[in-house]
Every structure is written in structure tokens, then in C-alpha cells.
N, C-alpha and C positions, 0 to 999 in steps of 0.2 A: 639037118637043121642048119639054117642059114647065120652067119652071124655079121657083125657090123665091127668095122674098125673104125674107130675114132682117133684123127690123128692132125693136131696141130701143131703149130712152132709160130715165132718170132720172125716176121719178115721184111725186108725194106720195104715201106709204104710207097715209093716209086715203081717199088717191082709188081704192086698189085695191080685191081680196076683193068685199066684196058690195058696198061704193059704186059701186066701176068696173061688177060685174051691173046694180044697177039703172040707172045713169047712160048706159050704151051700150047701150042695146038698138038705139034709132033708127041708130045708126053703124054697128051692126052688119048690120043690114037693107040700109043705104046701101051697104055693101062688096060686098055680093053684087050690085050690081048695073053694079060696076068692068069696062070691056073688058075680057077676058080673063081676069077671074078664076075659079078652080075650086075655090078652099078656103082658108080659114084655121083655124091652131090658135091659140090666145090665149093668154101664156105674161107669167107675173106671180110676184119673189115679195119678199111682206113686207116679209121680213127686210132687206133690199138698197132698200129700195124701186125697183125695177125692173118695168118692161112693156113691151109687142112684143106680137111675134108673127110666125109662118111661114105666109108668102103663097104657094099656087100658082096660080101663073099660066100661062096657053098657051102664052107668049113670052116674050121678055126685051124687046122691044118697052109692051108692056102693061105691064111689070110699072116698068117707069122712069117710065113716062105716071104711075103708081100712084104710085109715090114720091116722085114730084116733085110731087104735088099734098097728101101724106100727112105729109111732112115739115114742111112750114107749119102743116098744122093741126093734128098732135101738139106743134109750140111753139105755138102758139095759147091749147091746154088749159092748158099749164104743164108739158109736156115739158121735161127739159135733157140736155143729153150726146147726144145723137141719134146711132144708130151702123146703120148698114146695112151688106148683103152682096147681090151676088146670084150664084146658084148654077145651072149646068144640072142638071137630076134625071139622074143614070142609072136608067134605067129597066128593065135586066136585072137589076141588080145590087141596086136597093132588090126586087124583086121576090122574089128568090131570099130576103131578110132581111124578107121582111113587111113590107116600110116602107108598102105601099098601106094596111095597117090605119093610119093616123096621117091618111090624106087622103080 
């Protein structure tokens, strides 16, 4: 059963939009190649200066392995406020509401 990581923080609003495009390409490359992972959406805005993003992952196994390594290195950048969740997917039920179009 697949689950989802939900994981945002506090970020310079110059670091996002097209700095954060060109600046994580390599990271992003890096993420794909996490155990367990099968997608992320990347989720940013301005206004708030806030970013994240929603991890799926195989397991909930996988996905702590994930956080616990992801968490350091988003305060690393200059993350603050670091807030996470993790979620089991229903998998009937996003099915019937389309939620596979998002992964």
C-alpha cells in the first residue's frame, strides 16, 4: 500500500519560482533515485514564502528512510519551520476522484 509524504517548510521567496527551477534540477534527478520512491509533485508559493512537496512512496518504511535524510538537508539549504505528515493513499477512493492524474 502506497503512501504519500507531505513535507513543507519556510523558504526564501528569492530561492523559489525560477531560482528554485534552475537551482534543483540535480536534486531533483537525486530524488528519483530514493528506495521506494514513485513520484513527486513540487509545491511552492511566493506569497508565504513556502515549499515542499508530496512524496509517493511504496511504503511508509521508505518514505521515513526519505525524511529522515531530507529533513537535514532542506535545513542545510536554509529551510525553517520544517513540518511533515505521512499518509496511507486510499487507493479506491482517490481512484473513483481521479487523484491518479496528480501521480
Amino acid at each position: 500500500m502506497s503512501v504519500i509524504l507531505q513535507f513543507d517548510f519556510s523558504f526564501p521567496a528569492e530561492y523559489l519560482g525560477d531560482a528554485l527551477t534552475a537551482n534543483a534540477q540535480e536534486l531533483a534527478h537525486s530524488i528519483t533515485q530514493e528506495p521506494g520512491f514513485i513520484a513527486k509533485i513540487w509545491t511552492e508559493n511566493l506569497d508565504t514564502g513556502e515549499a515542499g512537496g508530496l512524496y509517493k512512496f511504496a511504503d511508509e518504511a521508505s518514505a521515513r528512510r526519505y525524511l529522515e535524510m531530507h529533513v537535514t538537508r532542506a535545513e542545510s539549504m536554509g529551510a525553517k519551520n520544517v513540518r511533515y505528515k505521512i499518509f496511507t493513499v486510499n487507493e479506491p477512493l482517490t481512484e473513483i476522484t481521479h487523484g491518479k492524474q496528480f501521480l
